[in-house]
KEMI-750318 format. One record per residue: residue number from 1; chain; x, y, z of N, C-alpha, C in turn. Coordinates in steps of 0.2 Angstrom, whole numbers, plus 2048, in hexadecimal, padded with zeros to 3 digits. Layout:
  num  cadena  n.east  n.north  n.up  ca.east  ca.north  ca.up  c.east  c.north  c.up
  NUM       A       X        Y     Z        X         Y      Z       X        Y     Z
...
//
This chain:
  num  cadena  n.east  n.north  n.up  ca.east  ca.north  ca.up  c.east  c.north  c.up
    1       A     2CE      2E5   0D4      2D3       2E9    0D8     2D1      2E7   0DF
    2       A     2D2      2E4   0E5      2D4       2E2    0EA     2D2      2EA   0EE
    3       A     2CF      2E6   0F4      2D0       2EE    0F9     2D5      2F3   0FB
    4       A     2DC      2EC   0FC      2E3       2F1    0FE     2E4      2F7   0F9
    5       A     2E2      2F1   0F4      2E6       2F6    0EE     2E2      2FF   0ED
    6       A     2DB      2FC   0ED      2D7       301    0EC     2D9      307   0F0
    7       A     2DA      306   0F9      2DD       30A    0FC     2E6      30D   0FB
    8       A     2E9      309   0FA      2F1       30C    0F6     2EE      312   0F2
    9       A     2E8      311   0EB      2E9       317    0E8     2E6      31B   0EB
   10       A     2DF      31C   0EF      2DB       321    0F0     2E3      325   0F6
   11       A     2E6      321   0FC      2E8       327    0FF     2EE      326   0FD
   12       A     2F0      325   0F9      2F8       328    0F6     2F9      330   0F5
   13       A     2FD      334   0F6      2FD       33B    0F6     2F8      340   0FB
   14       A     2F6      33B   0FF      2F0       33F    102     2F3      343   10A
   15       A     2F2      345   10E      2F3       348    113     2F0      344   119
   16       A     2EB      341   117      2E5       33F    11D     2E2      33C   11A
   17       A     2DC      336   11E      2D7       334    11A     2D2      331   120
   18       A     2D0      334   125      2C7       336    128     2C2      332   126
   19       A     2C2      32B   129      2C9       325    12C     2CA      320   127
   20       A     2CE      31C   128      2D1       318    124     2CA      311   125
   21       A     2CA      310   12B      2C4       30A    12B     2BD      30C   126
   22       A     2BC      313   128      2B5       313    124     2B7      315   11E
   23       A     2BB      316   11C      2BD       314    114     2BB      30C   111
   24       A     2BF      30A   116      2C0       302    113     2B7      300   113
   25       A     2B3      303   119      2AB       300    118     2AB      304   112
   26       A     2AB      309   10E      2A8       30B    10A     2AA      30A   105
   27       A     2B0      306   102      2B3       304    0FC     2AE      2FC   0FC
   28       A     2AB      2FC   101      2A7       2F4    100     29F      2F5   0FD
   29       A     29F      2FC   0FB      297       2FD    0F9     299      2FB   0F1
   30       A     295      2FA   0EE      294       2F8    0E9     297      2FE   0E4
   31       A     294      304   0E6      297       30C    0E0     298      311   0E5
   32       A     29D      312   0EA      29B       318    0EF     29F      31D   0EB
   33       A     29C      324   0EE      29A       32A    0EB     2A1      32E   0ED
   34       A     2A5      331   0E9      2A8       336    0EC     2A6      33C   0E8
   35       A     2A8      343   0EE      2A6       349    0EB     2AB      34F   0EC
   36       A     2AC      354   0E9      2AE       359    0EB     2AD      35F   0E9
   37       A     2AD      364   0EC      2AA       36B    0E7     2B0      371   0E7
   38       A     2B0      372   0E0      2B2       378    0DF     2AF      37F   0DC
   39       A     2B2      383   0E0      2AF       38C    0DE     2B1      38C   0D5
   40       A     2AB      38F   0D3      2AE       390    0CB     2AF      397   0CD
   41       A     2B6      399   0CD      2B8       3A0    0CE     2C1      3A0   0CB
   42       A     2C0      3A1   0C6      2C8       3A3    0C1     2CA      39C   0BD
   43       A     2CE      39E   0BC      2D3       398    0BA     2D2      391   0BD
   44       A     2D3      38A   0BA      2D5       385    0BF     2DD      384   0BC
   45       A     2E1      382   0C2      2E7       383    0C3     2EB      37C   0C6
   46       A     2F1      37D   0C7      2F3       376    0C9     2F3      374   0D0
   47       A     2EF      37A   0D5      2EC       377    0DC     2E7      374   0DA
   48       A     2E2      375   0D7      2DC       370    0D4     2E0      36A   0D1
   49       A     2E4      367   0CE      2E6       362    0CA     2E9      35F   0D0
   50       A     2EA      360   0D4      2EA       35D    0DD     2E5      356   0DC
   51       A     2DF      359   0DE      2D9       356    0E0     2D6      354   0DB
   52       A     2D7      355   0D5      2D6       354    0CE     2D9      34C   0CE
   53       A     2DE      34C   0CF      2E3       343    0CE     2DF      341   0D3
   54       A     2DF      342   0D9      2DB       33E    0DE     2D4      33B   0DD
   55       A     2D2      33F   0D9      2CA       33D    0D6     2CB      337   0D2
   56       A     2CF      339   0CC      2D3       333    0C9     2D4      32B   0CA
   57       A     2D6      32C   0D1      2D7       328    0D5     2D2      323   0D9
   58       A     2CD      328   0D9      2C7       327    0DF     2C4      323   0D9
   59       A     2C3      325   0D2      2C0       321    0CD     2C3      31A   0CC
   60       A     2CB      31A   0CA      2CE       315    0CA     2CD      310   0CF
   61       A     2CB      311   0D5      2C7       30B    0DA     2C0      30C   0DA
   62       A     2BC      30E   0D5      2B5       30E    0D7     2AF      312   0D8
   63       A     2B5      316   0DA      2AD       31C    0DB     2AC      31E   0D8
   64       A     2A3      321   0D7      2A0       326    0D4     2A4      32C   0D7
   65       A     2A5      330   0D3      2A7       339    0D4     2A3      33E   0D2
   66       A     2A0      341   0D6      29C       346    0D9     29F      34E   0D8
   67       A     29E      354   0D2      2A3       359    0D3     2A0      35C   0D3
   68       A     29D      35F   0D9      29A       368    0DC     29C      36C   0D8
   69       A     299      36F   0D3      29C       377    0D0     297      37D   0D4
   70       A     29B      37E   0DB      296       382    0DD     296      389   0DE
   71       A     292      388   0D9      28F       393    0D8     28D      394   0DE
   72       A     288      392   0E1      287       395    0E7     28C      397   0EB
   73       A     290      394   0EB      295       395    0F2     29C      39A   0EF
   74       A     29C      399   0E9      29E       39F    0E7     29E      3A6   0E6
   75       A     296      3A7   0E5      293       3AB    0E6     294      3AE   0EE
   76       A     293      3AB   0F3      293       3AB    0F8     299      3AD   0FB
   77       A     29E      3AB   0F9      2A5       3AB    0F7     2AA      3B3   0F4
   78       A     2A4      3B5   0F2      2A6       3BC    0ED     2A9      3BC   0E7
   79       A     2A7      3B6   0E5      2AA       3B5    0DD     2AA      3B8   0D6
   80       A     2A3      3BB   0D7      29F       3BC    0D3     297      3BC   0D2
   81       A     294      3BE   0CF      28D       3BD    0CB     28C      3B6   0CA
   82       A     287      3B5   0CA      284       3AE    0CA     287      3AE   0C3
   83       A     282      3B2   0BF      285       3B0    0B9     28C      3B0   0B6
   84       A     290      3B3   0B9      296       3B3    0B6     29B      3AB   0B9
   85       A     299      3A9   0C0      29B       3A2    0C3     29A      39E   0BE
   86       A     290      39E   0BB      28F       398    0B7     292      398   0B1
   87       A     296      39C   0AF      298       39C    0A6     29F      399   0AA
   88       A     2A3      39A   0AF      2AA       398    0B2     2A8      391   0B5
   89       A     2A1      38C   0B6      2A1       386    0B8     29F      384   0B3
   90       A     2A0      383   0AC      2A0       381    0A6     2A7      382   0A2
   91       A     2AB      386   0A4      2B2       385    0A3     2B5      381   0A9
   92       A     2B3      381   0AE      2B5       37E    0B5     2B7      373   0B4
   93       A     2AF      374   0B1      2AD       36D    0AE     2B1      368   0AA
   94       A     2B3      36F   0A3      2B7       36C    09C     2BF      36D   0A0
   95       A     2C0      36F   0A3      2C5       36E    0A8     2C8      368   0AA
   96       A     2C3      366   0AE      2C3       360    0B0     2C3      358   0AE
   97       A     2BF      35B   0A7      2BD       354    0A5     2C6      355   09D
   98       A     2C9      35A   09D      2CD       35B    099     2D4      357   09D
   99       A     2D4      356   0A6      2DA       352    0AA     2D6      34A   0A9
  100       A     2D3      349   0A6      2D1       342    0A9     2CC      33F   0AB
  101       A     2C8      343   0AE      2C3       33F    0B1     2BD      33C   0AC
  102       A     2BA      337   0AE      2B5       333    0AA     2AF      335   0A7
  103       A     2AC      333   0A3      2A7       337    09F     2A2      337   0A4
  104       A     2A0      330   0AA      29E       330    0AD     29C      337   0B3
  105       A     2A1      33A   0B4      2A2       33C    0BB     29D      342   0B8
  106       A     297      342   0BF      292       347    0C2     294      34D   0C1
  107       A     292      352   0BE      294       358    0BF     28D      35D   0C3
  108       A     28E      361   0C8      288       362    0C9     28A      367   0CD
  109       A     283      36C   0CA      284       374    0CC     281      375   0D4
  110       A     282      375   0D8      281       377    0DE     278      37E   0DD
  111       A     277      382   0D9      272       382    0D9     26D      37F   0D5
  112       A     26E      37C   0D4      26A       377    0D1     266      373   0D7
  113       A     267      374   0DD      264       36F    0E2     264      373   0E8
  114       A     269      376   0E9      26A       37B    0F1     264      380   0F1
  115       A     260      382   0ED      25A       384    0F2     252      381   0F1
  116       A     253      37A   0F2      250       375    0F2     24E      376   0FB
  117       A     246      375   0FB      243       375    103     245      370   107
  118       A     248      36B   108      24B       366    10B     252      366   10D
  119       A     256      36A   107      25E       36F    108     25E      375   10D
  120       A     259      379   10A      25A       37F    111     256      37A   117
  121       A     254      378   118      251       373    11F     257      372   121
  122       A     25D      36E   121      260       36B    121     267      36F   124
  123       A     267      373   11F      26C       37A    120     26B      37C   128
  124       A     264      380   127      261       381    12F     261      37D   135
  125       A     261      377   134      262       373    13B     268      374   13D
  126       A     26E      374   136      276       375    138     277      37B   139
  127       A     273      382   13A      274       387    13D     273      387   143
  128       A     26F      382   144      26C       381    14D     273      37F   150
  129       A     277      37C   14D      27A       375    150     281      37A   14F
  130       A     282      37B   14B      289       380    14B     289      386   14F
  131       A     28F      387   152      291       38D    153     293      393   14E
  132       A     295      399   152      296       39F    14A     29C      39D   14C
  133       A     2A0      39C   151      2A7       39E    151     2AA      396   14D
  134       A     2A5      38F   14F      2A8       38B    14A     2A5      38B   144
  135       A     2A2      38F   141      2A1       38E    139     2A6      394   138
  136       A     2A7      399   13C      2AE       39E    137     2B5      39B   137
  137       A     2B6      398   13C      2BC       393    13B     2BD      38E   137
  138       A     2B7      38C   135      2B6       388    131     2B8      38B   127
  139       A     2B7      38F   129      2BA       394    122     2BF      398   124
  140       A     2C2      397   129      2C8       39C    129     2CE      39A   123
  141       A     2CE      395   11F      2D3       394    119     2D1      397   113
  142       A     2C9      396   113      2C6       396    10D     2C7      3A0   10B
  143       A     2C5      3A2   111      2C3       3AB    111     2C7      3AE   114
  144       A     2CF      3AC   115      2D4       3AE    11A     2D5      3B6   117
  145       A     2D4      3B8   110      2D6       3BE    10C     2D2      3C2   10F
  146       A     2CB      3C1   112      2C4       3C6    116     2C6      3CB   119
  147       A     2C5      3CF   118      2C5       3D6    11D     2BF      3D7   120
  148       A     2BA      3D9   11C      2B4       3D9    11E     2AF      3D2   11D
  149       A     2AD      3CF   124      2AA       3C8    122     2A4      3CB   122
  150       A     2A2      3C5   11E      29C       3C6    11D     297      3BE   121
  151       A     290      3C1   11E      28B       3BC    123     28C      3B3   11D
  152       A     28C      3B8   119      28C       3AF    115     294      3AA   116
  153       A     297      3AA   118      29F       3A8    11D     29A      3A3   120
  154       A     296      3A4   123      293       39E    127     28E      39B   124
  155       A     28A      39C   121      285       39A    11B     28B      396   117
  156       A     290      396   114      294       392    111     295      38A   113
  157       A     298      38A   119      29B       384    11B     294      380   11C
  158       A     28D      382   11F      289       37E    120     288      37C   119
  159       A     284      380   112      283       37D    10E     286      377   10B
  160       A     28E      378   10E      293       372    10B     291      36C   10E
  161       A     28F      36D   113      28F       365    116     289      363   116
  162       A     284      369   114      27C       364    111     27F      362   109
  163       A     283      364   107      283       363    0FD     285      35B   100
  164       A     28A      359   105      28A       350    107     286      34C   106
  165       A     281      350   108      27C       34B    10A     277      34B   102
  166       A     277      350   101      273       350    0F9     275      34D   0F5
  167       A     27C      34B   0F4      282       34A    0F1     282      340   0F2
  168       A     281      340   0F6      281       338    0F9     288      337   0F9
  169       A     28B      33A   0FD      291       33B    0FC     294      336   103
  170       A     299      331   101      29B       32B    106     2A4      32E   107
  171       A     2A7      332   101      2AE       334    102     2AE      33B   0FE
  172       A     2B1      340   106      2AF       349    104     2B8      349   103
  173       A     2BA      34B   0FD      2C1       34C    0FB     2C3      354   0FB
  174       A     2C8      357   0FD      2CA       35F    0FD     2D1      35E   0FD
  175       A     2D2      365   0FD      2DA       367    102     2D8      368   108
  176       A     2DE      36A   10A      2DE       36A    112     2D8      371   114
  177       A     2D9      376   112      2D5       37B    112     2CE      37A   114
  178       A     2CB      373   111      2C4       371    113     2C3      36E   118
  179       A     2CA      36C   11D      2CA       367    123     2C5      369   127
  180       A     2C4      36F   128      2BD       371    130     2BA      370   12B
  181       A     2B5      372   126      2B1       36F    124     2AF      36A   123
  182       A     2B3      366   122      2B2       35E    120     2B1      35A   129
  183       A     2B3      35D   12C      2B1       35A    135     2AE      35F   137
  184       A     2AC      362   134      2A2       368    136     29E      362   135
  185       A     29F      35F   12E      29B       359    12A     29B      354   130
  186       A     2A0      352   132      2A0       34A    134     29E      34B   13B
  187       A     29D      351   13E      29B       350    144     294      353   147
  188       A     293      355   140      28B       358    140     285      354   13C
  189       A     28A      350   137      282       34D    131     282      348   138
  190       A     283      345   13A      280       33F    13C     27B      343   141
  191       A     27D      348   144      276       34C    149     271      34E   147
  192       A     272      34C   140      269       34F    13B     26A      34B   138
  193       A     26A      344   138      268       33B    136     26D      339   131
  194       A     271      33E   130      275       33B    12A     27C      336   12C
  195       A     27E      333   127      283       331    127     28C      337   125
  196       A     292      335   12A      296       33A    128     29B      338   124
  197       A     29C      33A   11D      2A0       335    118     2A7      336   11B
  198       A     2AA      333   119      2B3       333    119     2B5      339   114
  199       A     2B9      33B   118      2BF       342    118     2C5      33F   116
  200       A     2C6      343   10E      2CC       340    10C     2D3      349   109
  201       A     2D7      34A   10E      2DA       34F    10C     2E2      34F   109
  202       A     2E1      354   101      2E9       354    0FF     2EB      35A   100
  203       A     2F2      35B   0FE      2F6       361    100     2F3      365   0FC
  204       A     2F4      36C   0FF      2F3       371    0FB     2FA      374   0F9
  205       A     2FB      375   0F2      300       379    0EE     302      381   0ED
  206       A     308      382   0F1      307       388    0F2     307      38C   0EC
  207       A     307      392   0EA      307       395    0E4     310      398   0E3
  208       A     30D      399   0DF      315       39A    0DA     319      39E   0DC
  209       A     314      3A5   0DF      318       3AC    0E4     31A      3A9   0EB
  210       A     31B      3A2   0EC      31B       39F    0F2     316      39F   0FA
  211       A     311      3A2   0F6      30A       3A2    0FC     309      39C   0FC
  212       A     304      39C   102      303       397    106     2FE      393   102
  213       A     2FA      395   0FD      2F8       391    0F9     2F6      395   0F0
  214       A     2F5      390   0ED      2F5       392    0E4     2EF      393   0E4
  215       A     2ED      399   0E0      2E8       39E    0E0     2E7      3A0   0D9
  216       A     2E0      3A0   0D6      2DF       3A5    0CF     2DC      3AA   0D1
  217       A     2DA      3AC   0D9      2DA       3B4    0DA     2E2      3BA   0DC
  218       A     2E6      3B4   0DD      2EB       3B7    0DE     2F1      3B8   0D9
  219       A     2EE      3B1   0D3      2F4       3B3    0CD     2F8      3AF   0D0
  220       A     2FA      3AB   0D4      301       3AA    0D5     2FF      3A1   0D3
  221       A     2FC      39F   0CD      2FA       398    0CA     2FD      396   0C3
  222       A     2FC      391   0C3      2FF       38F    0BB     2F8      38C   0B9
  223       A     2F5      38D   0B4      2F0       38B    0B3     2EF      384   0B0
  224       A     2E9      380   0AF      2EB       37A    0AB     2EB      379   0A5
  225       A     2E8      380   0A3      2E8       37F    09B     2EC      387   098
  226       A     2F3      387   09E      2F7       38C    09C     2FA      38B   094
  227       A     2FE      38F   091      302       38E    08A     309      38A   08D
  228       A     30D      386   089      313       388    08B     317      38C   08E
  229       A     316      392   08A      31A       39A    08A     318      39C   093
  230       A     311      39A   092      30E       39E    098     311      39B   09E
  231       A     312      393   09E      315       390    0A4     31C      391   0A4
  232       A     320      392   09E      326       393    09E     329      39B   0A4
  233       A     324      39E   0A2      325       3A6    0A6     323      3A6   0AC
  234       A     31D      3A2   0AB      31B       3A3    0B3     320      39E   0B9
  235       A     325      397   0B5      328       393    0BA     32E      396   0B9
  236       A     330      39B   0B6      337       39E    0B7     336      3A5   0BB
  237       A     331      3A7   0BC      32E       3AD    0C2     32E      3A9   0C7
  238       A     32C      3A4   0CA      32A       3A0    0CF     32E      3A1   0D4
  239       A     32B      3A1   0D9      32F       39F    0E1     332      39A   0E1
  240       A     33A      399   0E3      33D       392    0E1     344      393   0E6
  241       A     343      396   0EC      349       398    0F0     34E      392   0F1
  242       A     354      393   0F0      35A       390    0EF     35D      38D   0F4
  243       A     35C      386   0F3      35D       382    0FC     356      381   0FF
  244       A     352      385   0FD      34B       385    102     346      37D   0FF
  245       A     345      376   102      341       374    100     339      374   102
  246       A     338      378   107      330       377    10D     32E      37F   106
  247       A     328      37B   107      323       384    104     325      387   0FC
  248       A     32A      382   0FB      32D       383    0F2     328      37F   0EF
  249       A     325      385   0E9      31E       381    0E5     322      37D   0DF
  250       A     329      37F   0DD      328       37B    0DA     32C      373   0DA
  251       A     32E      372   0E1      331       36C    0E3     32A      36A   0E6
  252       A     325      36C   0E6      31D       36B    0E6     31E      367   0E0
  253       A     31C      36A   0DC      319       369    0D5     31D      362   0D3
  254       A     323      363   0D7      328       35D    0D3     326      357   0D8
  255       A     323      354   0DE      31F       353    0E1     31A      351   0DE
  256       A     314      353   0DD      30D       352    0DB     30D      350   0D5
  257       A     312      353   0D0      30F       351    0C7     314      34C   0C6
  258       A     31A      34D   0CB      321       349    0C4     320      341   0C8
  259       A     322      344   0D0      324       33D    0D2     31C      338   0D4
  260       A     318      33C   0D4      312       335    0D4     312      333   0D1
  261       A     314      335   0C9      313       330    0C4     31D      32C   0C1
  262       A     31F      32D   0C4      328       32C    0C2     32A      32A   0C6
  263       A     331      327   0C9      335       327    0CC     33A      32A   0CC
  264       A     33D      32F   0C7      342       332    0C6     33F      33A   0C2
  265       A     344      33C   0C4      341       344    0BE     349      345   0BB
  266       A     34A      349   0B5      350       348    0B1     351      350   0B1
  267       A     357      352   0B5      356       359    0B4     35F      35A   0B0
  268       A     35A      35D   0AB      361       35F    0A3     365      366   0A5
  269       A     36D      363   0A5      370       369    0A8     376      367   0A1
  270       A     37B      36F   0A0      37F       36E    09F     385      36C   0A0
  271       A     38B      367   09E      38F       362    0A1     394      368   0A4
  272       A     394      36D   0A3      39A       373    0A6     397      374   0AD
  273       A     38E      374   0AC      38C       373    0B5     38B      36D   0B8
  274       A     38E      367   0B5      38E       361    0B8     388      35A   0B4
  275       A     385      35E   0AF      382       35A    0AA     37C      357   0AD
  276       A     378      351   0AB      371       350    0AB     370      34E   0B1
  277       A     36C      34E   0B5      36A       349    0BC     364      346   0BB
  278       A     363      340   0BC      35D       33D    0BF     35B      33A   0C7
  279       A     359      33C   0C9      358       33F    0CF     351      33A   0D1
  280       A     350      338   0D8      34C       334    0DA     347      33A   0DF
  281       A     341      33B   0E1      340       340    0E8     344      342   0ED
  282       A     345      33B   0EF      34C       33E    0F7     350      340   0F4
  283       A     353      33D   0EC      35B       341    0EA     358      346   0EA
  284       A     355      347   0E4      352       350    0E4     351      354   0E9
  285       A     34F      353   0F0      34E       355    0F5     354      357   0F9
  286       A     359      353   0FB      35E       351    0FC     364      358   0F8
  287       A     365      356   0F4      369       35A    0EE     366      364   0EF
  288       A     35E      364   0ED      35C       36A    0EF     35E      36E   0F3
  289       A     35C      36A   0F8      35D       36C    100     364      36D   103
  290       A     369      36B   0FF      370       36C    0FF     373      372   0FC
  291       A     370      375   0F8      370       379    0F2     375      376   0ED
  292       A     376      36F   0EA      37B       36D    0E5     375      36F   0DD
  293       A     36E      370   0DE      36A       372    0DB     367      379   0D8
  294       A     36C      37B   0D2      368       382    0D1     360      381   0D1
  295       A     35E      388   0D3      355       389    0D2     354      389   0CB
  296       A     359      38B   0C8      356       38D    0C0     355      385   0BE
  297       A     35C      380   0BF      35B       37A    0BB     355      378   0BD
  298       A     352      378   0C4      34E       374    0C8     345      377   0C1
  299       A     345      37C   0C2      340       37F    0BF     340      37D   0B8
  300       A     347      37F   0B4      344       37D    0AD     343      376   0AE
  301       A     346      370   0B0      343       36B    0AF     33C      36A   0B0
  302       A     339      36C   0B8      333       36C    0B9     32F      36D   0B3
  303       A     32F      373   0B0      32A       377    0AC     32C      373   0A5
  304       A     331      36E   0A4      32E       369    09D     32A      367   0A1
  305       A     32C      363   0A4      327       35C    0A7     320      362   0A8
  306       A     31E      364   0AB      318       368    0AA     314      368   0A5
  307       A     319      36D   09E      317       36D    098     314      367   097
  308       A     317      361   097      314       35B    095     30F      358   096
  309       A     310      359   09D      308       356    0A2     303      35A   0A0
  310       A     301      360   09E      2FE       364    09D     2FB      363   097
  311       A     300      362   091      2FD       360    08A     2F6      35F   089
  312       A     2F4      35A   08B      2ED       354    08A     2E9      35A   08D
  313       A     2EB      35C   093      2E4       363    095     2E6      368   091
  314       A     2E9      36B   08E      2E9       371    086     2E7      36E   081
  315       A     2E9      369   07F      2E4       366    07A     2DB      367   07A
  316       A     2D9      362   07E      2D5       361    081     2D0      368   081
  317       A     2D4      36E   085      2D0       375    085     2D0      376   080
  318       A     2D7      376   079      2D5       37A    074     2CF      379   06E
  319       A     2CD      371   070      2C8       36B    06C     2C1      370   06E
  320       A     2C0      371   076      2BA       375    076     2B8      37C   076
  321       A     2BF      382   074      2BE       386    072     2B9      386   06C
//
């Protein structure tokens, strides 16, 4: 596979990609590193299967992948007990490895290293060097729910951008949520001798109640290793206002799962409503946005095509019960 090409897959879907030059030097090393960390805290859900394809992706041109399961920062986070994160970064894992990803791909527990003497060294200089006011904006997406902040909000962001550097990490992947983070990283590791990876950011997926994003502490997710039944109720509950296309999860959903992989979606109607449509995205968008498109068709089509996509990860989970 060819450079261009390499780049067509990694930023397809993406929001941004922090820069595009120092991608291209890094698609010339030999095996470069990409990483990203997720809190084991609940469910994983169809906003993780975001960033989940894109790894995918990152593999398909080459990278090693790097997957942070980090207890610590969920801890820090208010997750839970140490030990209750690590029984959830072991479902978090078979998770992961049930969408795709290669047998190869790192998995690696965040304590398992982060209170290594060289890590808090490290941590510490990035204390010096940050601000309070820029490491709490630097988590204003992650802890926006906070009432009462606490002292580890700021103890967070800096550990993320030492796990870079321990992580050998060349391409840091997120939602948008980790953008101040991921430019804490790039404007600070070089002032304590490191190198700053490239920043690669996807959408984040709003949840089902139509917040601003999909959540396993709010309930408002479809999980990935939902039942049928279970995705049926939950995509017929769903936020899916009539005419509205901006902020609808599941004109999302139809977005991220149908059309990445199709150029049509086939929405089954009966002929006294006008009968079957196959629908390209603009149509779909176009027609929606009109309102020539009931919610309800728009929705049961969706949640086959889900059911479907899904399958391989139900399987998969039910193999490791």
């Amino acid at each position: 596979m060819d450079l261009e090409a390499k780049k067509e897959i990694i930023t397809r879907g993406t929001l941004e990609v922090i820069t595009s030059d120092e991608l291209e030097e890094k698609l010339k090393k030999e095996q470069p590193v990409a990483y990203i960390g997720y809190e084991p805290s609940g469910k994983v859900h169809l906003g993780h299967a975001i960033t989940v394809m894109k790894l995918l992706d990152l593999q398909k041109a080459g990278f090693k992948v790097k997957v942070l399961l980090a207890d610590y920062h969920a801890f820090l986070n208010g997750k839970g007990t140490l030990e209750e994160i690590k029984e959830l970064a072991e479902y978090n894992k078979q998770c992961f490895l049930a969408f795709g990803l290669s047998p190869d791909t790192e998995f690696i527990l965040g304590s398992s290293f982060q209170t290594h003497a060289d890590y808090t060294t490290q941590v510490y200089q990035l204390a010096l060097l940050t601000t309070l006011v820029r490491a709490k904006r630097s988590m204003a997406q992650i802890t926006r729910d906070a009432e009462d902040h606490k002292v580890a909000e700021v103890i967070y962001p800096l550990m993320q951008v030492v796990d870079m550097v321990f992580l050998e990490t060349d391409l840091a992947l997120g939602g948008m949520e980790q953008r101040k983070i991921h430019m804490l990283a790039r404007e600070n590791l070089p002032r304590i001798g490191h190198q700053a990876p490239v920043c690669i950011h996807t959408p984040l997926l709003h949840g089902t109640d139509g917040s601003e994003k999909m959540s396993s502490s709010k309930g408002n997710f479809i999980a990935i290793d939902d039942t049928p039944e279970d995705i049926k109720k939950k995509m017929k509950k769903s936020y899916c206002p009539a005419g509205e296309v901006e902020g609808n999860p599941i004109i999302e959903m139809a977005q991220h799962f149908i059309f990445s992989r199709q150029d049509h979606i086939l929405i089954k109607r009966p002929e006294k409503f006008g009968g079957n449509l196959e629908l390209s995205y603009s149509e779909l968008l176009e027609m929606y946005g009109e309102g020539n498109l009931h919610p309800l068709d728009l929705k049961n089509a969706v949640t086959e095509y889900m059911i479907e996509f899904l399958e391989p990860v139900r399987n998969y989970m039910s193999r490791c019960k």
